[in-house]
Residue, then its C-alpha position, 0 to 999 in steps of 0.5 A: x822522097x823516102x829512102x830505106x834509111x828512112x824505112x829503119x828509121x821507122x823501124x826503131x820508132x815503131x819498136x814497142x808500139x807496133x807488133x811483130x806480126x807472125x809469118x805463118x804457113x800453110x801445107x795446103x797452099x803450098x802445094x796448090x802453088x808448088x811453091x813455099x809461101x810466107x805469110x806476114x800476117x799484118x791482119x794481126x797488127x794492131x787496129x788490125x791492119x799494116x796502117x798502124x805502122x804508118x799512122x803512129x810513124x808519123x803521129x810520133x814525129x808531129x810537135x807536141x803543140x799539134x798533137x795537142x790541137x789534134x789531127x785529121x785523116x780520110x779512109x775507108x777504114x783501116x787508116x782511120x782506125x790506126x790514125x784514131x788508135x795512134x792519136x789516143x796512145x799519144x795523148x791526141x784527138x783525131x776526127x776522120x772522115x769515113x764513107x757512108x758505105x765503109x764497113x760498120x766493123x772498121x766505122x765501129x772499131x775507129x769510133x771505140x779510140x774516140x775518133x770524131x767521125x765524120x760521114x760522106x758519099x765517096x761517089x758524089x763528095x771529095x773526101x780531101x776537101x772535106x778533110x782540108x776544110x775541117x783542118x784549116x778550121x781547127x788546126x788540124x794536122x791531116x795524116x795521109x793515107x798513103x801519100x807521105x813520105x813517113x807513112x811510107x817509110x812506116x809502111x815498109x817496115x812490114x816487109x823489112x820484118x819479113x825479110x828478116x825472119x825467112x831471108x831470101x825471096x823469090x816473088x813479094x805479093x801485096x794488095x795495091x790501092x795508093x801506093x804506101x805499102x808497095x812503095x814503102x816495101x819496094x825501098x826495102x827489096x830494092x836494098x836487102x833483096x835486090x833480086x826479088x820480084x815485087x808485085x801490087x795486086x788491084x781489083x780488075x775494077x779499079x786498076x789505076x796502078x796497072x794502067x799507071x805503070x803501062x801509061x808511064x803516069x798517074x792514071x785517076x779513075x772513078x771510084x771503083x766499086x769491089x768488094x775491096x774497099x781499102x783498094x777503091x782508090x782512084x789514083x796511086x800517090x804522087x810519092x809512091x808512084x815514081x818508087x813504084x815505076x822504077x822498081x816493081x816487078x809488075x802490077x796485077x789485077x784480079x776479079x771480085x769473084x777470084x778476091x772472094x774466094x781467095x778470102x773466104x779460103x785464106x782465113x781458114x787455111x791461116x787460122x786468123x781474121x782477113x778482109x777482101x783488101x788484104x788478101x789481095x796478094x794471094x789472089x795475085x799468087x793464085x792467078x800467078x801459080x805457074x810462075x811461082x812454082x818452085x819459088x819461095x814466095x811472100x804474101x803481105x795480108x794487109x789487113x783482117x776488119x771484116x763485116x761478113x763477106x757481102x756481095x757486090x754493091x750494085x753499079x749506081 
């Protein structure tokens, strides 16, 4: 199980190879909340999202005869892209396995590190098996999403930067699909701002976390179909979820429409790319105004590889 040791760990790994997203701000959201609001913009990580943090954290501890035979990830896209960037700045392959219906940026951007990548339907195949099958074939390490302990520990260093840079918080607001960076910035409140209230922000429709937590288990569910795609998860990791359970302050959810027009706010207001996943946590702050309100508030935004914002996919 990870601890926050494990979390500056990664930190010192990390140093030099992941960036130092900024903490950036916004008069006008401020005073629509009535609260001061820190922004760690991990949409300018590189490969354009916290996964790297994660990705390259655990890449760097594998032996150099398995970075030599390769490794194998499964993602939406934003874990494939770091998964595939991690690989190539440490010398490796990486072949993913991605979703037909991942967004053509991230399928792009995973493709240009020189991953191998792999297509499948995530609402009729297994993505885990898949990934499973070409690994035993040809030695492959797989690299988790989210359900590893370094890529926990790797994901937290996000959080552990902010509360360095603005100190004291109040409330710390982040998207939630399985679990990784909640749990990995739920080590890192737990230890350096005991009295912050953390939460994990869902869509409505696929709100596993949030029924996870009332269930007191790991709920799985369908795949859920929003506007989210680094959110449609079906059921938080068997790693995070017992971090997750004994410290967050709650789980949230929020609609596509709510997701969608706090996208399409946020990026202009920051002045920097975002993706519907990654501004999960200013909706959540949105829908939880009145309880913020004199508050000094984090948001995590998560990540910033966007198509241009589509709607809906239909229910099949």
């Amino acid at each position: 199980m990870p601890a926050f040791e494990d979390v500056r760990s990664a930190a010192e790994i990390l140093s030099g190879h992941a960036l130092r997203t900024p903490v950036r701000s916004s008069p006008i959201i401020d005073a629509a909340l009535g609260a001061t609001v820190f922004f760690k913009c991990e949409n300018l990580q590189r490969g354009g999202a916290f996964k790297f943090r994660g990705a390259f954290h655990t890449l760097s501890k594998l032996p150099q005869e398995q970075l030599q035979r390769g490794v194998a990830a499964y993602s939406s896209g934003n874990h494939a892209q770091a998964v595939a960037l991690a690989a190539k700045l440490l010398g490796s392959s990486a072949t993913i396995v991605m979703p037909h219906d991942a967004p053509e940026v991230k399928v792009r951007l995973t493709a240009s590190h020189g991953a191998r990548i792999i297509r499948y339907d995530r609402y009729r195949e297994d993505r885990i098996a898949i990934t499973r099958e070409l690994a035993e074939k040809q030695g492959l390490a797989i690299v988790p999403p989210f359900d590893h302990a370094d890529v926990i520990a790797g994901q937290g260093t996000a959080a552990l930067e902010l509360f360095e840079e603005v100190g004291d918080l109040d409330a710390l607001l982040m998207p939630l699909g399985g679990g990784g960076l909640l749990a990995g910035s739920l080590l890192v409140s737990e230890k350096l701002r005991p009295g912050c209230r953390v939460y994990g922000v869902e869509p409505l429709a696929g709100n596993d976390g949030q029924q996870s937590l009332r269930q007191g288990v790991r709920v799985r569910i369908d795949t859920p179909q929003t506007i989210a795609d680094g959110a449609q998860t079906q059921q938080l990791g068997e790693l995070s979820f017992p971090i997750i359970q004994r410290a967050v302050a709650d789980i949230l959810t929020v609609t596509d429409d709510e997701l969608l027009d706090a996208t399409r706010s946020l990026g202009g207001l920051l002045e920097c790319p975002v993706e519907p996943t990654g501004c999960l946590g200013y909706a959540g702050a949105l829908s939880l105004r009145d309880a913020l309100r004199g508050k000094r508030v984090g948001v995590i935004v998560s990540g910033g590889n966007a198509d241009a914002i589509a709607p809906v996919p239909p229910r099949q």
